[in-house]
C-alpha positions as CSV (number, residue, x, y, z in Angstrom):
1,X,-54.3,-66.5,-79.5
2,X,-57.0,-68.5,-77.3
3,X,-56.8,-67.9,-74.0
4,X,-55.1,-64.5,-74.3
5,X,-56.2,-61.5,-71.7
6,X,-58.3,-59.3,-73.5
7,X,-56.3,-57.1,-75.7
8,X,-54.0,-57.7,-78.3
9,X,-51.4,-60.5,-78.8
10,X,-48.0,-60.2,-81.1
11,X,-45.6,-62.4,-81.9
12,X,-44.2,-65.9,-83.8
13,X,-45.5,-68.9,-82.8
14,X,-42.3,-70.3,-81.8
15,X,-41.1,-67.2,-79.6
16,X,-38.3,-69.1,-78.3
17,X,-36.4,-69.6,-81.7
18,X,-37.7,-65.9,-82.3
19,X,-35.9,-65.2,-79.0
20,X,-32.7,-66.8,-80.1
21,X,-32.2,-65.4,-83.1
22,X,-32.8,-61.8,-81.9
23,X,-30.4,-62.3,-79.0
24,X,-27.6,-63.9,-81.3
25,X,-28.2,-60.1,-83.5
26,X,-28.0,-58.1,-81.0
27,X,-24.8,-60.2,-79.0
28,X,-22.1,-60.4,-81.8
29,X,-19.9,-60.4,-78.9
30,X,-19.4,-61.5,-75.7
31,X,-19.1,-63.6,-73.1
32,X,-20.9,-67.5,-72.9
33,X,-23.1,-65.8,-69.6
34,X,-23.7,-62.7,-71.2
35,X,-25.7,-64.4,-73.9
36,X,-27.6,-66.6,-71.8
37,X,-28.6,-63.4,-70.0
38,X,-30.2,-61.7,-72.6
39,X,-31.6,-65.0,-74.1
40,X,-33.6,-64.8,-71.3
41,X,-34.0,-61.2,-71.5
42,X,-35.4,-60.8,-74.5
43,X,-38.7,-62.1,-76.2
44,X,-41.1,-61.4,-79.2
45,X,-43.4,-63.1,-77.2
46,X,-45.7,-59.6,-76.2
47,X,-49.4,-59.3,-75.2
48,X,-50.7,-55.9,-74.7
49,X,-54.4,-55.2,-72.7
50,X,-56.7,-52.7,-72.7
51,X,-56.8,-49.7,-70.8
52,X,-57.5,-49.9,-67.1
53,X,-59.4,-47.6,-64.7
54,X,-58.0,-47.2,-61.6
55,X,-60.7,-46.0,-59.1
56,X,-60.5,-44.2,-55.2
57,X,-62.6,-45.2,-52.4
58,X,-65.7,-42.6,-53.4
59,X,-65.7,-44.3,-57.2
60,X,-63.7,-41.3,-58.9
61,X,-61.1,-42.0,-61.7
62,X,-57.6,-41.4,-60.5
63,X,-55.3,-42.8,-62.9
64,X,-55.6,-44.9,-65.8
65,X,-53.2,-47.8,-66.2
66,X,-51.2,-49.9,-68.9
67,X,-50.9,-53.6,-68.2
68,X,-49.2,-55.7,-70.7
69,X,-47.1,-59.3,-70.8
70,X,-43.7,-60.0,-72.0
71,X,-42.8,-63.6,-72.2
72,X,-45.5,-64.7,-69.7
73,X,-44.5,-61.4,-67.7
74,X,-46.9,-59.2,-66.6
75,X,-46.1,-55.2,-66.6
76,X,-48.0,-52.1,-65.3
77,X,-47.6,-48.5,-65.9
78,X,-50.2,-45.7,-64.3
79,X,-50.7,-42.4,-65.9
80,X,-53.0,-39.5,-64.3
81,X,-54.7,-39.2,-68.2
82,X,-56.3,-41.2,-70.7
83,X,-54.3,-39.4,-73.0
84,X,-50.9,-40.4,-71.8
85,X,-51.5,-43.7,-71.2
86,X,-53.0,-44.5,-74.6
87,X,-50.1,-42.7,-75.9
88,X,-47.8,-45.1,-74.3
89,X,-49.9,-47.8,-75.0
90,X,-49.8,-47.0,-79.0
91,X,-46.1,-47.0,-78.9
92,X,-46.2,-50.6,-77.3
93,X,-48.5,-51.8,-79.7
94,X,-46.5,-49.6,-82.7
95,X,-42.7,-51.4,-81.6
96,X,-44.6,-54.7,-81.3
97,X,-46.1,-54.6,-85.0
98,X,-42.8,-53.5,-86.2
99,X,-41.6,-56.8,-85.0
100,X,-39.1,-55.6,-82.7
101,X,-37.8,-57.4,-79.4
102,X,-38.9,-57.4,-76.1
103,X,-36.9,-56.9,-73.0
104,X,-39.1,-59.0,-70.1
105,X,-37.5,-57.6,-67.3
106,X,-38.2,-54.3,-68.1
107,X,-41.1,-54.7,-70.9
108,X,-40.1,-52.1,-73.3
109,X,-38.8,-52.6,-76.7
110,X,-35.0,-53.1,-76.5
111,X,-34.4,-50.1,-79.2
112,X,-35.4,-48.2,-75.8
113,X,-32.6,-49.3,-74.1
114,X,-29.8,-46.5,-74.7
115,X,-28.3,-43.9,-72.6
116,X,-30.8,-41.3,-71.1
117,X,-30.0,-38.0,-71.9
118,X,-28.2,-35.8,-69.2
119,X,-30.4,-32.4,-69.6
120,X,-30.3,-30.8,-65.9
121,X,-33.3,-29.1,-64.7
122,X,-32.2,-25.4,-65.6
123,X,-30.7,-26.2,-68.8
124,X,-34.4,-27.5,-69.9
125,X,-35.8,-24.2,-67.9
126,X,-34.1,-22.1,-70.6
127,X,-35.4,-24.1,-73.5
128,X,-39.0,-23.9,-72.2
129,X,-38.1,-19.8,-71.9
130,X,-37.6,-19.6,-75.3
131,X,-39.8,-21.9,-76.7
132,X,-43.1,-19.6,-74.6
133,X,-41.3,-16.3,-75.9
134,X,-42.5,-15.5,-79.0
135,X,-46.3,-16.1,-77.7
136,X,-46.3,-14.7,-74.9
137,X,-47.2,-11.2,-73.5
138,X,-44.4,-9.4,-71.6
139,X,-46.0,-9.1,-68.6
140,X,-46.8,-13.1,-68.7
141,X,-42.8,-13.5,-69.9
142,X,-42.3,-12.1,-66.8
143,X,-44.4,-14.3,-65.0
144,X,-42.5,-17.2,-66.1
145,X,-39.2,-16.0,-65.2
146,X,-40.6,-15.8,-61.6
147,X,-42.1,-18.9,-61.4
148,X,-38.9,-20.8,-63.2
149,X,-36.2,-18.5,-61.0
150,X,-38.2,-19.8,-57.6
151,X,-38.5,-23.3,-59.0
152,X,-34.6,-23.8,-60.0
153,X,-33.8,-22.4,-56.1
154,X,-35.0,-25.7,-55.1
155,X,-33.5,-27.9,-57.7
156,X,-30.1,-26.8,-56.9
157,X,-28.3,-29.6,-55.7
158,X,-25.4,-28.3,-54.2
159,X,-25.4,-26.5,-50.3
160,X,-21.7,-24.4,-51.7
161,X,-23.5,-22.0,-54.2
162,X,-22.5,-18.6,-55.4
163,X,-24.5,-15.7,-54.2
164,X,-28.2,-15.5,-54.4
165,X,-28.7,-12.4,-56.0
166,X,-25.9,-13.3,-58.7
167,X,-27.6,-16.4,-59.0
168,X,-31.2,-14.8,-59.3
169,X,-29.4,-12.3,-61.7
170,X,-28.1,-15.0,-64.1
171,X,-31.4,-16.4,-64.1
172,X,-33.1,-13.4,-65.0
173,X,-30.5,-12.5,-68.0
174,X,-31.0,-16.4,-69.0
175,X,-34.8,-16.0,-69.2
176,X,-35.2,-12.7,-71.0
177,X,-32.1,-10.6,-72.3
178,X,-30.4,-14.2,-73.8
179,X,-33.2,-14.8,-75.8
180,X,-33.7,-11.4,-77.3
181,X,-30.3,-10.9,-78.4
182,X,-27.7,-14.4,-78.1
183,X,-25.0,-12.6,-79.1
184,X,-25.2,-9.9,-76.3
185,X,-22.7,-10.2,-73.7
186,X,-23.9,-9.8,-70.0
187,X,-20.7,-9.3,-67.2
188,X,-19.1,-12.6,-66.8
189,X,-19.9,-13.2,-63.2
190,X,-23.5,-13.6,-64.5
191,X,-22.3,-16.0,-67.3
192,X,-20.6,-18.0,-64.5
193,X,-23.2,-18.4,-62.8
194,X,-25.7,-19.1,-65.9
195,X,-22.6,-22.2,-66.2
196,X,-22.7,-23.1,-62.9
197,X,-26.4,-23.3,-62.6
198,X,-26.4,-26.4,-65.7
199,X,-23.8,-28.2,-64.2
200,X,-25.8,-28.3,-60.4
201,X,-29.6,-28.7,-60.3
202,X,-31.1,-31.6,-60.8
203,X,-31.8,-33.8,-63.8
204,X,-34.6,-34.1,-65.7
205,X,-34.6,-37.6,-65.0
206,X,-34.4,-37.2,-61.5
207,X,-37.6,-35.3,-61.5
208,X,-39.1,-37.8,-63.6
209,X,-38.5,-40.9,-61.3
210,X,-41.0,-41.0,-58.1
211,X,-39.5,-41.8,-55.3
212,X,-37.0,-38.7,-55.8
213,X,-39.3,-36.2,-57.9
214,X,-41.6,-36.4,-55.7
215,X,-39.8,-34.7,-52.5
216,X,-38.2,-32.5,-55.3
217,X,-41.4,-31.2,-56.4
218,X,-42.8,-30.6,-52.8
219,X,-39.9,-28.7,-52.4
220,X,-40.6,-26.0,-55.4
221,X,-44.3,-25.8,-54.3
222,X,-43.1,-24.8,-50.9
223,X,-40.4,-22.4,-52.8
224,X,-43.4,-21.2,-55.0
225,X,-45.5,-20.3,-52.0
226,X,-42.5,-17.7,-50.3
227,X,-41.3,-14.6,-51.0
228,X,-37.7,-13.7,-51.2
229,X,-37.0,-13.3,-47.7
230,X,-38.8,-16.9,-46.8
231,X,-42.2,-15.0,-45.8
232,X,-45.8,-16.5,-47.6
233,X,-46.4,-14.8,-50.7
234,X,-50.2,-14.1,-51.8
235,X,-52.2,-16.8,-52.5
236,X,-52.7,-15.7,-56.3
237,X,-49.3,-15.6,-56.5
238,X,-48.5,-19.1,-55.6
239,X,-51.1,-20.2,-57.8
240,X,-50.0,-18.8,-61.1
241,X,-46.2,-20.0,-60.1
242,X,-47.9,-23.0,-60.1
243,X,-49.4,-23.2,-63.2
244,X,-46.2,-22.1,-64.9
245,X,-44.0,-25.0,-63.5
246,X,-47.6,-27.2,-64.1
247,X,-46.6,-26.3,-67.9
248,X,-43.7,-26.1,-68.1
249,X,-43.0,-30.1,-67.1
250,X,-46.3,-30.9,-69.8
251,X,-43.7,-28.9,-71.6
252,X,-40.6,-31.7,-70.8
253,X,-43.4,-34.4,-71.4
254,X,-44.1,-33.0,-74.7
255,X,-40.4,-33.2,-75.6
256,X,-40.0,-36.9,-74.4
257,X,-38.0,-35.5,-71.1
258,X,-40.6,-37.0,-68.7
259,X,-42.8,-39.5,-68.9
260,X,-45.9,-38.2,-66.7
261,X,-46.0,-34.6,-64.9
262,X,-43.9,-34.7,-61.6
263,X,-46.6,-32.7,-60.1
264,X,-49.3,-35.5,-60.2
265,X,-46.7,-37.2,-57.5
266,X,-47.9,-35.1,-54.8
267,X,-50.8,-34.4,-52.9
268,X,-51.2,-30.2,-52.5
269,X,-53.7,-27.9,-51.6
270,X,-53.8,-24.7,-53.6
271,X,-54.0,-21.9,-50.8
272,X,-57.4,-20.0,-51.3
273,X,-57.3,-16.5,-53.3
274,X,-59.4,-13.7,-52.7
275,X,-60.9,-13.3,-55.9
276,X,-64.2,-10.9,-55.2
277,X,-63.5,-7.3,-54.8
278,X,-63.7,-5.7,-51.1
279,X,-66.4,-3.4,-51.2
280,X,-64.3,-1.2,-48.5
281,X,-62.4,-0.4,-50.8
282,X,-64.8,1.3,-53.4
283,X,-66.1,4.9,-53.0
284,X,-69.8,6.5,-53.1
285,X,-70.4,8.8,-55.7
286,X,-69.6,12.2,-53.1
287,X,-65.9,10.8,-52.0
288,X,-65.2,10.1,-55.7
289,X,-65.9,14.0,-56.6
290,X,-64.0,14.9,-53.8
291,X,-61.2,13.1,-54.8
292,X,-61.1,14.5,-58.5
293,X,-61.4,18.1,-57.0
294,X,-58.3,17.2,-54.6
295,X,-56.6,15.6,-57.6
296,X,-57.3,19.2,-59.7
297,X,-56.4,21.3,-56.7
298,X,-53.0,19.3,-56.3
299,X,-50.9,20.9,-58.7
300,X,-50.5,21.5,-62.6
301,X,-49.8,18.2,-63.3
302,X,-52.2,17.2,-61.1
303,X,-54.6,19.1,-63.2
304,X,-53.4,17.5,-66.2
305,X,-54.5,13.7,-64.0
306,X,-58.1,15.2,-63.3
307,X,-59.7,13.2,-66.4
308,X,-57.3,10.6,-66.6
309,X,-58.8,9.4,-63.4
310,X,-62.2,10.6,-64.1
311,X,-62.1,7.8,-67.1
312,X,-61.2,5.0,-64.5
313,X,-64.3,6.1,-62.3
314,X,-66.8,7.7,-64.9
315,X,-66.0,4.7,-67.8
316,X,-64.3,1.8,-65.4
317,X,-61.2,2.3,-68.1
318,X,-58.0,-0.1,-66.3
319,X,-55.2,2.5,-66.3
320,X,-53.4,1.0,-68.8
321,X,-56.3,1.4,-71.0
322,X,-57.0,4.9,-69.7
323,X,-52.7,5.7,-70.7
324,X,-53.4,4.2,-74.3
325,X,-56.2,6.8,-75.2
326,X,-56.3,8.8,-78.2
327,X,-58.8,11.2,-80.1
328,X,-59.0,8.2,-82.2
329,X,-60.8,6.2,-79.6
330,X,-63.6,9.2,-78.7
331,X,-66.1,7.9,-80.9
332,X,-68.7,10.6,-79.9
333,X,-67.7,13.6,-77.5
334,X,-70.8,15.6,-76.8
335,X,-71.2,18.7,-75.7
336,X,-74.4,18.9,-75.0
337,X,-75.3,18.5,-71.3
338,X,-76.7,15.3,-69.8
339,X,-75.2,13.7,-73.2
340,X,-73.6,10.0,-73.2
341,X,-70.6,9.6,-75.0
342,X,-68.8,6.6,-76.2
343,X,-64.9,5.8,-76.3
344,X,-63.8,2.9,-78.6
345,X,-61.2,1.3,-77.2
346,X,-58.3,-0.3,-79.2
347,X,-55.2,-1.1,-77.6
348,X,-53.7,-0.5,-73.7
349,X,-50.4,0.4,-72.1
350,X,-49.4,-1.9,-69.5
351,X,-46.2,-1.5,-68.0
352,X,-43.9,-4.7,-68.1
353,X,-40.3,-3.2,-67.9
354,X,-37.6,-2.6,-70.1
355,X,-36.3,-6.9,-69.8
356,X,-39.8,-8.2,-71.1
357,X,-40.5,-6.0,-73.9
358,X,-39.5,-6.4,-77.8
359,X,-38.6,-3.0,-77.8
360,X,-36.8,-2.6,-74.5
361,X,-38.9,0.3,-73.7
362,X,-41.0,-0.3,-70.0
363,X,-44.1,-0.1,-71.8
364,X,-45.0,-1.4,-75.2
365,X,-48.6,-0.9,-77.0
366,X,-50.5,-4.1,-76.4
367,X,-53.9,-5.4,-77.2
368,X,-57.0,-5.0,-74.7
369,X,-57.0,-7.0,-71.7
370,X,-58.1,-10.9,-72.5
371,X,-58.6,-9.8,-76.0
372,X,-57.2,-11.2,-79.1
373,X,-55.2,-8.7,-81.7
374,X,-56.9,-6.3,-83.4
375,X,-60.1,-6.4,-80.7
376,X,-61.9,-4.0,-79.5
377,X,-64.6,-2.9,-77.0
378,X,-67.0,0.2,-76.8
379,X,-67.7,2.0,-73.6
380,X,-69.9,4.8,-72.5
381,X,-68.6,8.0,-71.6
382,X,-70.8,9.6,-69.2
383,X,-72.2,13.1,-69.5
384,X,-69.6,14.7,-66.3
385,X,-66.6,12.4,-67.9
386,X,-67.1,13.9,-71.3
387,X,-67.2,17.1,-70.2
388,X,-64.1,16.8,-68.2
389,X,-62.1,15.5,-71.8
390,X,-63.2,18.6,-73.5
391,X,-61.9,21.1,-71.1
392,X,-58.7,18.6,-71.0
393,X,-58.2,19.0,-74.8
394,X,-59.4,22.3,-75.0
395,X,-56.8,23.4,-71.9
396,X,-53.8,21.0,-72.8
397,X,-54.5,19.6,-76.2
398,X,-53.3,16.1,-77.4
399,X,-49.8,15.1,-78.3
400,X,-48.5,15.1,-81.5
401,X,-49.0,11.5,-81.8
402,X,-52.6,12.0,-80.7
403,X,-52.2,10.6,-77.3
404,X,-54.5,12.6,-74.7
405,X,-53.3,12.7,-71.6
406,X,-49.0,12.9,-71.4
407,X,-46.5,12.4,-69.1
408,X,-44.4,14.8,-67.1
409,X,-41.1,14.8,-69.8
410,X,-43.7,13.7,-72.6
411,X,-44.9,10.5,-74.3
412,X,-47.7,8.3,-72.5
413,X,-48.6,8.7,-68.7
414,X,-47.0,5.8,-66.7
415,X,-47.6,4.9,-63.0
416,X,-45.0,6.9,-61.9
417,X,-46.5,10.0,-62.6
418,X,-49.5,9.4,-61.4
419,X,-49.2,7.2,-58.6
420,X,-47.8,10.1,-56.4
421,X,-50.8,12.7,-56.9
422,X,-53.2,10.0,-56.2
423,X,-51.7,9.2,-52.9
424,X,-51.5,12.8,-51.9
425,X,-54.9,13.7,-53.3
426,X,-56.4,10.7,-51.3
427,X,-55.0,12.1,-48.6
428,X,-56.5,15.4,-49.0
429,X,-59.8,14.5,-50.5
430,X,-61.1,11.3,-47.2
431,X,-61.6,12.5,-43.9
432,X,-59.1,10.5,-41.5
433,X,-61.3,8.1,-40.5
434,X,-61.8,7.1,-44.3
435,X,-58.0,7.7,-45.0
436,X,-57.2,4.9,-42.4
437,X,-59.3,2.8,-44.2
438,X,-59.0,0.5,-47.3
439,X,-61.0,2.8,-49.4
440,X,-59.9,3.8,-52.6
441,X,-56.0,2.2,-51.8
442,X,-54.9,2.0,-55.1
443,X,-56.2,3.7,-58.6
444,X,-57.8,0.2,-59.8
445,X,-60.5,0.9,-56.7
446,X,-61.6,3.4,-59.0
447,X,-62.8,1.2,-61.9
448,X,-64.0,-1.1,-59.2
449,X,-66.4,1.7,-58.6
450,X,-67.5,2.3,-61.7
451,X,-68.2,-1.2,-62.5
452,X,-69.9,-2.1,-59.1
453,X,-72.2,0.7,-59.7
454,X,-72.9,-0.2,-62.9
455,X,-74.0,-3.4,-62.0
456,X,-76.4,-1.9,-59.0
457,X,-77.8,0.6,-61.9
458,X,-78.7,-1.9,-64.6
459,X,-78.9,-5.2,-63.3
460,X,-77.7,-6.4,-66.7
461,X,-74.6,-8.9,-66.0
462,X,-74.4,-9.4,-69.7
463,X,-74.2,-5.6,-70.8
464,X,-71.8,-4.6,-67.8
465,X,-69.2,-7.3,-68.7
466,X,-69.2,-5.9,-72.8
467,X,-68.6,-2.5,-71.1
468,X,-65.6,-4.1,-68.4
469,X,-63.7,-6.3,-70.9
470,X,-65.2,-9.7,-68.5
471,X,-67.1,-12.6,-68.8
472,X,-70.2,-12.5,-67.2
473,X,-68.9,-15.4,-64.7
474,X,-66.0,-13.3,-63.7
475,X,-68.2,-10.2,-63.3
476,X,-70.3,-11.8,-61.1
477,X,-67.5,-13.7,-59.3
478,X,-65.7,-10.2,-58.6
479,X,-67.8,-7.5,-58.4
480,X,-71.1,-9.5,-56.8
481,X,-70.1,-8.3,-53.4
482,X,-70.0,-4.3,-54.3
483,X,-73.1,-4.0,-55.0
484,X,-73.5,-2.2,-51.8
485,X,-78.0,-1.5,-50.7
486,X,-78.6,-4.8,-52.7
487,X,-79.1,-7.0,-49.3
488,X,-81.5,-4.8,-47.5
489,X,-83.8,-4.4,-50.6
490,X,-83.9,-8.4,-50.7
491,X,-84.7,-8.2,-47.5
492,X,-87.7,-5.8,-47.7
493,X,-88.9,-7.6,-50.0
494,X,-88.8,-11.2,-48.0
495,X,-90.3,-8.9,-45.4
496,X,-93.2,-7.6,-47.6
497,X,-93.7,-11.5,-49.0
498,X,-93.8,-12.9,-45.6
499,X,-96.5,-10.0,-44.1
500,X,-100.2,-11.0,-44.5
């Protein structure tokens, strides 16, 4: 082994006998030329190096590379990890100490060479469906169905292609109502299309060679980053398509489909997101009571809404949390005057629709927000809030099931039903000049509110974030910018530092 690079050599000491017999094994037929070619072809004779770094112009690592001889051959292979490479690099050295043979023209083991598998692109996009389902949340089921349906548009490989919406419609059934039920049968334009779709996008192996998966891949990004109708789609939006297809191929590398991630092929900037609250949008303690007195005036139902909102602003509740209450989660309820109360929070609402759900109801009881199952998180109710819920439950009462606030034909309070009277009571409650503005646009502004002024009030990152359901870095990420007065005190005080 003198005078071998560093790393590792395997193999007889007569490789060329070695060679011979190996070839004369694996030929028991043929041709006089057809064994000389893989005489040559073939070789125990394998010397496998360490790792290499592979380095960019400012000294940062950008891949990591696999160099290794057969037969006096030298062979390279990048990977964007450590991870993968020494993953390929144990299976070289693993073949190698099994004794097996060498092909030098390629410099993999020759058990390798057999036919690739012919999985196309959307027949592995329903596997990876599946295999995410039983983990996932529904609203993050839904997610992936988004990002996989946008992704498969531009894998299709044929310009003749049935319509678009039946096509998006297969897709859909393929990545939620199939894997719930197998045996349900959808209308059989949609199965045709489901069949269609397997036998025309593109193969996994395609994606997983360079010079084609490359242009492929740009392709999806650029697919990722549109709506429907071909205008750009929010910048958040793109991003978490991204990330799906970004797993879902670690998925196919996982499963021995690819070798390294097709994305690593291409260079692309992630369009910016807006992650930071626009403090335009929240309201000042006066245009939030005027808004809950419109919101009470409105109607009965509206009535019925007054608290429910009065928990998003009072308690910063998200109003899936807020549709989830029950007397169960008032932990105190004072009646006392200028008396904090607390809610205990449990479990939230969201609504994913009827496809996404185990139940196949639009909404399905889910745990808190970024919380695990069975978490839970205190917040205080403030004096006005808890006196709001007791005239609520002493006016309407709970449900049966102990819900407290219900919707118009019964059961939980879903956007729908409230959506409409918050519109119409914005309208009512902001002066034009405010209505035209971006202030309090949607119900979420109202738990922007309550949080930002939270913040302003206590100056306690850590105790605000227990009370949102954050982390403190995402408290301060979002919510930094609503803390509305905060600049002009700094300033005073600069001013005061700098006086003599």
């Amino acid at each position: 082994m003198t005078g071998a690079p560093r790393g590792t050599r395997h193999g007889a000491s007569n490789s060329r006998t070695a060679t011979y017999e190996s070839a004369e094994v694996i030929l028991n037929s043929g041709s006089r030329s057809m064994k000389k070619e893989a005489l040559a072809d073939l070789s125990y004779d394998v010397r496998i190096q360490n790792l290499e770094k592979r380095r960019n112009r400012d000294g940062k690592i950008t891949s990591f590379r696999v160099c290794w001889r057969i037969n006096k051959r030298l062979h390279r292979r990048s990977f964007p990890s450590r991870s993968l490479a020494d993953a390929f690099r144990s299976e070289l050295m693993g073949a190698a100490k099994r004794g097996e043979v060498f092909r030098s023209d390629t410099g993999e083991p020759a058990s390798w060479d057999r036919p690739k598998q012919q999985i196309t692109w959307f027949t592995f996009a329903e596997g990876y469906a599946a295999a995410k389902w039983q983990q996932a949340s529904p609203n993050y089921r839904r997610g992936i169905a988004e990002a996989l349906i946008d992704s498969t548009e531009a894998f299709i490989t044929k310009d003749s292609r049935p319509d678009q919406e039946r096509l998006r419609a297969a897709m859909r059934w393929a990545f939620s109502t199939k894997i719930i039920d197998p045996s349900a049968e959808p209308d059989k334009s949609i199965v045709d299309a489901a069949s269609w779709l397997r036998k025309n996008t593109v193969g996994m192996d395609v994606l997983g060679d360079r010079s084609t998966g490359g242009k492929l891949v740009r392709a999806a990004l650029v697919r990722l980053s549109q709506r429907k109708d071909g205008t750009r789609a929010a910048a958040n939006t793109t991003n978490r398509k991204r990330m799906v297809l970004h797993n879902a191929f670690d998925h196919a590398c996982e499963s021995g489909l690819l070798l390294v991630n097709p994305l690593t092929y291409v260079k692309w900037t992630r369009p910016r997101s807006v992650s930071a609250v626009d403090p335009r949008v929240v309201v000042n303690s006066d245009q939030a009571k005027r808004f809950l007195d419109a919101v009470e005036r409105h109607s009965e139902r509206g009535a019925r809404l007054k608290a429910f909102f009065g928990c998003m602003y009072y308690a910063g509740l998200r109003p899936e949390e807020a549709a989830a209450l029950r007397v169960t989660n008032l932990a105190t309820l004072p009646d006392e005057p200028n008396t904090w109360g607390e809610f205990h929070l449990t479990h939230s609402i969201p609504r994913s629709g009827s496809r996404w759900t185990e139940s196949g109801m639009p909404r399905e009881l889910a745990p808190l927000k970024h919380r695990a199952v069975g978490d839970t998180r205190s917040v205080p109710m403030h004096p006005e809030l808890a006196r709001m819920l007791r005239h609520h439950l002493a006016t309407y009462g709970p449900a049966p099931d102990g819900h407290i606030f219900i919707g118009a034909h019964g059961g939980a309070v879903t956007d729908r039903t409230y959506l409409k009277i918050f519109h119409e009571a914005r309208a009512a409650a902001l002066t034009p000049e405010e209505a035209a503005s971006p202030l309090l646009d949607v119900p979420y502004s109202l738990r922007h509110a309550a949080v930002s002024t939270w913040l302003k009030a206590t100056g306690d990152p850590a105790q605000v974030a227990a009370w949102a359901g954050h982390s403190v870095l995402v408290l301060l990420r979002v919510y930094a910018k609503c803390v509305s007065g905060a600049g002009s005190e700094s300033l005073q005080k600069i001013l005061d530092a700098t006086q003599s």
